[in-house]
C-alpha positions as CSV (number, residue, x, y, z in Angstrom):
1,X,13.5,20.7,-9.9
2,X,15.0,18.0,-7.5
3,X,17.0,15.4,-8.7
4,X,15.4,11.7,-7.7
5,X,18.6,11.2,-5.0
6,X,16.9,14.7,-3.2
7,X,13.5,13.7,-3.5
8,X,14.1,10.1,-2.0
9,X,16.5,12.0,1.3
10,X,12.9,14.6,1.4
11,X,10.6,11.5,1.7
12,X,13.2,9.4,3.8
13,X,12.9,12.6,6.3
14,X,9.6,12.6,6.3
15,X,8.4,9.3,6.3
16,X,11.3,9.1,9.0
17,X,9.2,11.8,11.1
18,X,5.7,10.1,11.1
19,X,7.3,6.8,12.5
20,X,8.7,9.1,15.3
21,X,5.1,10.4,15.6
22,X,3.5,7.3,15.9
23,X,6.0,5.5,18.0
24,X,5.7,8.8,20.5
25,X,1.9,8.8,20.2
26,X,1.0,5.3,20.2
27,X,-1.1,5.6,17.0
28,X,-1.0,4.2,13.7
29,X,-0.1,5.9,10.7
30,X,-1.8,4.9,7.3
31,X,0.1,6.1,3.9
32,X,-0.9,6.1,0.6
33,X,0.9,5.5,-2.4
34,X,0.3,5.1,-6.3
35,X,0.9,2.4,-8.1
36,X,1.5,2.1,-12.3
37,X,1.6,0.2,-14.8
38,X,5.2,-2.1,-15.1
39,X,4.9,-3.1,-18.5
40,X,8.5,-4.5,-18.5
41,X,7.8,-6.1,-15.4
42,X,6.9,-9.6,-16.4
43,X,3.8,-8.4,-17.4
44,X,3.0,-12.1,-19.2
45,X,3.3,-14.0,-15.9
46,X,1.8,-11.3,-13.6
47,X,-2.2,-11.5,-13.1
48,X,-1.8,-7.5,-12.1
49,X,1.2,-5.7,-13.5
50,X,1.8,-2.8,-11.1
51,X,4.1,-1.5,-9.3
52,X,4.1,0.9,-6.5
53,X,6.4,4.4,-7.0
54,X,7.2,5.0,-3.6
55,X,10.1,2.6,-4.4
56,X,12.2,1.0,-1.5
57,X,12.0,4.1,0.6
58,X,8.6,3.5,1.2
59,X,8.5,-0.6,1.7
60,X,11.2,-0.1,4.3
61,X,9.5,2.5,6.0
62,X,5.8,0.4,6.3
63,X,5.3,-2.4,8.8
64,X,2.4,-3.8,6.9
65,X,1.6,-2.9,3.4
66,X,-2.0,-4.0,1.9
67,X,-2.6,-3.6,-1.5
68,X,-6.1,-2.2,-2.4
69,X,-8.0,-3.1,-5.7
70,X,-11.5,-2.9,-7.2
71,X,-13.1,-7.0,-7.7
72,X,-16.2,-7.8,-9.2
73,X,-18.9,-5.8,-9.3
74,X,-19.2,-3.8,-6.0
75,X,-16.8,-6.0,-4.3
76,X,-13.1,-4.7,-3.5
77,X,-10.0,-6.5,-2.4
78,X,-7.7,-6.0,0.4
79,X,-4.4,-8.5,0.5
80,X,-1.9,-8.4,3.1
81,X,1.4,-8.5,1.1
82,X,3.9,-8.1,3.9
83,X,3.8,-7.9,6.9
84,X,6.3,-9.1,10.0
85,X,3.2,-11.1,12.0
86,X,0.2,-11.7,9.7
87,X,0.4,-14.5,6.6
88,X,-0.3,-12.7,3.3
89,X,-3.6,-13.5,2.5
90,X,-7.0,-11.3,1.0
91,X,-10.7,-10.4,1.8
92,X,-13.5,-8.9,0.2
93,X,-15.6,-6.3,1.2
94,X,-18.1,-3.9,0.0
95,X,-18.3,0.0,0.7
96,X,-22.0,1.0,1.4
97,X,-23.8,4.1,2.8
98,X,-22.4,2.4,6.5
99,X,-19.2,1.7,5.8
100,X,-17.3,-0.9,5.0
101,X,-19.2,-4.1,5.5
102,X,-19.4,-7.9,4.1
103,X,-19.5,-8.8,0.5
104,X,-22.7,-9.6,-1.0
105,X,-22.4,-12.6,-3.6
């Protein structure tokens, strides 16, 4: 079993590569990562107390990071969190049979 200090250099590395790729390629790269529950994490003054595991290694490594969650209903949120040229802000959308398309009220 790796130690956390080998998994973070094995992720640094790899993230590390697929900025390479998409730099060479001219192509954007999407990543995934989980997120869980921070119950020490100021959970009384948080409206959503998670955090994502992919720790600093991964923030460093993504230009813009959007943070995708379930709303009301059918509805789903995407909010721009950080990102170097677009204000943090959030829309809702709906996934249908098409795609993604508008929220219905």
């Amino acid at each position: 079993m790796l130690l956390l200090s080998e998994r973070q250099q094995k992720l640094a590395q790899f993230l590390s590569k697929l900025i390479k790729i998409a730099e060479e390629f001219n192509v954007a790269v999407v990543i995934t990562n989980q997120v869980v529950s921070d119950p020490g994490g100021g959970a009384m003054f948080a409206v959503d107390p998670k955090k994502p595991i992919g720790g600093h290694i991964m923030a460093h490594a993504s230009t813009t990071r959007l943070y995708l969650r379930k709303g009301r209903g059918e509805q789903r949120v995407c909010k721009i969190y950080d990102s170097p040229n677009l204000p943090e802000s959030e829309c809702i959308y709906q996934l249908s049979k098409g795609g993604i398309c508008d929220a219905k009220d």
